[in-house]
N, C-alpha and C positions, 0 to 999 in steps of 0.2 A: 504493500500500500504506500502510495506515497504521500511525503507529509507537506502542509503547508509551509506559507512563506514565513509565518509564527513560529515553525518547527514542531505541530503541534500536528498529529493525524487527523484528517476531516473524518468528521462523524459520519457513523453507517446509519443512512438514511432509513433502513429498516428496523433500528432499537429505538425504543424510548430516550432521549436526551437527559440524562441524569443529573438534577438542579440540589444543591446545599444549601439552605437558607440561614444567614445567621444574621439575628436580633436578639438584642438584649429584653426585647418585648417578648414574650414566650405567647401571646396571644398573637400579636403582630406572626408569627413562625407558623403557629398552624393555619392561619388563615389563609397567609399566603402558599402556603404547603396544596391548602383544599382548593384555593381556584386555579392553583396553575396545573392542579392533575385533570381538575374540572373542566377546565376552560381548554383545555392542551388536546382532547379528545382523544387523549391515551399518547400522545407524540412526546410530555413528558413527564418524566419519576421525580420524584423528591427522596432521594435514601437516608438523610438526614435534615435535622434542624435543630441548632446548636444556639444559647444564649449567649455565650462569652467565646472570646477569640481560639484562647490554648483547646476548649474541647472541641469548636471546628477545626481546626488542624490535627486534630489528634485522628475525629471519625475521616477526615478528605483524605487522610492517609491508608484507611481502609476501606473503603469507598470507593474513592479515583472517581469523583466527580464529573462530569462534563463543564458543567458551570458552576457560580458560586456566586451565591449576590449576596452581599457583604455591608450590612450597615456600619458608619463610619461611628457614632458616637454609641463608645462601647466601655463600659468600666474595664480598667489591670491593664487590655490591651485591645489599642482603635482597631478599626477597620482598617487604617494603611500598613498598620504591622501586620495587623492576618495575612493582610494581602501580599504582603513583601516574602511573608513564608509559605505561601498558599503558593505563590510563584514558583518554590525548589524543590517542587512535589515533582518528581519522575511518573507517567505526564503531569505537566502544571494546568490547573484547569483555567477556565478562562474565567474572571473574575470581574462583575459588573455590581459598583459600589449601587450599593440600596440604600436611598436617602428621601429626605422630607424637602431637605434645602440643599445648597449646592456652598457651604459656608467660604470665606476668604483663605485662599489658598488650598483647598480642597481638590479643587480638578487639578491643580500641577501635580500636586505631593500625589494623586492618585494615580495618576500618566508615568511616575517618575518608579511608582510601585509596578506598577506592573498591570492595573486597570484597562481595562478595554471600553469601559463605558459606562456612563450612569441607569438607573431604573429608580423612576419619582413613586415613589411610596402613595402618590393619588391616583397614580396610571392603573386604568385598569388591567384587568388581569388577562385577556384579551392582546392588547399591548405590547404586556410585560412577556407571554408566552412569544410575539412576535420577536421583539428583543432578542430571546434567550436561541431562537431558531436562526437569527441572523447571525448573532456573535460567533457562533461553533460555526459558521460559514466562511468566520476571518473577517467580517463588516466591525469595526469599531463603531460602539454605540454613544455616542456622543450630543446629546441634544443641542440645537440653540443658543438654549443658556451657556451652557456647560461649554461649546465651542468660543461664546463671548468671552467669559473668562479666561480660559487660558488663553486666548490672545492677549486679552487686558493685562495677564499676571506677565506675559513674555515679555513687553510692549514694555513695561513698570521695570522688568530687569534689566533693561536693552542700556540704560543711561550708564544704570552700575557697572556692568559688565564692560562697557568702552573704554569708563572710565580705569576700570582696572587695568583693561589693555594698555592703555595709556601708560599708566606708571610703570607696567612692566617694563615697558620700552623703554624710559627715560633710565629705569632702573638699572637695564643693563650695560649704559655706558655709562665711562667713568668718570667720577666725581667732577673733574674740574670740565672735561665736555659739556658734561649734563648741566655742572653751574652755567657754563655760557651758555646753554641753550635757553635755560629759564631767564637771565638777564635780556637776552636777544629779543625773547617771547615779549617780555613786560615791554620792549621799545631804546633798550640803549643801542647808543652806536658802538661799535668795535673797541675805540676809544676810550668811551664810558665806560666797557664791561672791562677792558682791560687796568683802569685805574682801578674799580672795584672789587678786582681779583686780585692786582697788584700783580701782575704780570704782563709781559709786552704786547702791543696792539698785533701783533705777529705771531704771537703764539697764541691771543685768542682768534684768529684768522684760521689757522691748524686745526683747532681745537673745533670749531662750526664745520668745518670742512672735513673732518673726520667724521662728523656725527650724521652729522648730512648724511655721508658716504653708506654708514652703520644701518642707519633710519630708511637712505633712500628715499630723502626727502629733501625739497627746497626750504630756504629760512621758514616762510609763511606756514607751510606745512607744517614744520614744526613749533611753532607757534601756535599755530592750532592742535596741537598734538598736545604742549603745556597745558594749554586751558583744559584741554577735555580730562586730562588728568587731577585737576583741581587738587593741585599740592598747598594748596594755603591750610596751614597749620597738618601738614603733612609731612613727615620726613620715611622718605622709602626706605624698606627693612633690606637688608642685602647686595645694597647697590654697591657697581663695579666697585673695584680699588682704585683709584689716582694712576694713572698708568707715569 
C-alpha cells in the first residue's frame, strides 16, 4: 500500500474510520461519541473517549486510532501536549483540535504540534463526520477563522523575526566594522565616524568596505539593515572579535 504525502497510509475505504474523542467534559465525550456513530451511518467507530490527556495517549496507543479530536483546555496536560505525543504514535493518527473558540495563539502552537485542523464544538455532527472523512484523505481542516489567524499570528512575527535577522548580520562582523556601520546608518561622514572611533578617515573607509563586501550590501542598505535591527538599548551577545 502506498503511503501519503503525510507519510501516513490512506485509509481503507471499506473499514469504519476509527475516531478518539478527548474532553475533559465526560458528557461533552459520549455525546459526541453517539452522533458521530449516529450520524456516520456506520463509516465511523469511536474505540475510545478519554477525559485527560496521559489516559488518551495511553488507550491511542492501543487503539491506533485513525483520528483524534483533541480538546485544547485540559487540566495536568493541554490539548497541544497530547497532541505533540499523539504525533510519535507509530502510525501517528491525524489529530483535529476540538474547541468552542479558536483562543490567541492556538492555531500556530496547534500547526507547530502536529494538528491538521480544527472541529467547533457547535458544528454539527453531520459536519464534524464530514471533517473526520476529509482529514484521513490528507485535506487539512482549517476553517476561516482558524486560517485568519494564523496568518495574523505569522504576519505579528514577521517584524520580530527581521528584526533578529538583522542583528544576526550586524553580529557577525567585527566590532569596529559593525561600529562604523551603525555610525554611517545614524548619518556621519567618514570623517565624523573616524574622529568618533579615533581612528583614521582611511581605515574607516576599509572598514565600510569590508562590511559592504561581508553584507553584500550598499551604504543605504545597510543603513536600512541598522534600523531594522533596532539596537537602541541593545548590545549583541556574541558578536565578531575586532579583527
Amino acid at each position: 500500500m502506498q503511503e501519503s504525502s503525510s507519510g501516513q497510509s490512506p485509509h481503507d475505504a471499506e473499514k469504519p474510520i476509527t475516531v478518539g474523542i478527548v474532553d475533559d467534559d465526560p458528557m461533552i465525550c459520549q455525546l459526541m461519541k453517539l452522533s458521530l456513530s449516529k450520524s456516520s451511518q456506520g463509516s465511523i467507530s469511536v474505540p475510545f473517549t478519554a477525559t485527560d490527556g496521559r489516559a488518551a495517549v495511553t488507550m491511542a496507543r492501543s487503539t491506533f486510532p485513525d483520528v483524534v479530536l483533541v480538546d485544547i483546555a485540559m487540566p495536568a496536560m493541554d490539548g497541544i501536549e497530547v497532541t505533540k505525543l499523539m504525533r510519535t504514535l507509530n502510525p501517528p493518527p491525524h489529530i483535529l483540535i476540538l474547541t468552542s473558540l479558536s483562543p490567541a495563539e492556538t492555531v500556530e502552537r496547534a500547526v507547530e504540534a502536529g494538528a491538521e485542523g480544527f472541529v467547533s464544538k457547535a458544528d454539527d455532527a453531520r459536519s464534524i463526520v464530514d471533517v473526520v472523512i476529509d482529514v484521513c484523505r490528507g485535506n487539512p481542516q482549517f476553517n476561516l477563522a482558524s486560517q485568519r489567524q494564523l496568518i495574523t499570528e505569522i504576519q505579528a512575527q514577521q517584524p520580530h523575526s527581521r528584526r533578529n535577522e538583522a542583528r544576526s548580520l550586524l553580529g557577525a562582523l567585527p566590532k569596529r566594522e559593525r561600529e562604523a556601520v551603525v555610525y554611517a546608518a545614524e548619518g556621519y561622514t567618514n570623517a565624523e565616524i573616524a574622529m568618533h572611533m579615533i581612528i583614521s578617515e582611511r581605515t574607516v573607509k576599509a572598514d565600510l568596505s569590508s562590511a559592504s563586501r561581508k553584507l553584500q550590501m550598499g551604504r543605504v542598505q545597510m543603513a536600512r539593515l541598522v534600523e531594522r535591527a533596532d539596537l537602541k538599548g541593545y548590545s549583541i551577545p556574541g558578536a565578531a572579535a575586532d579583527s
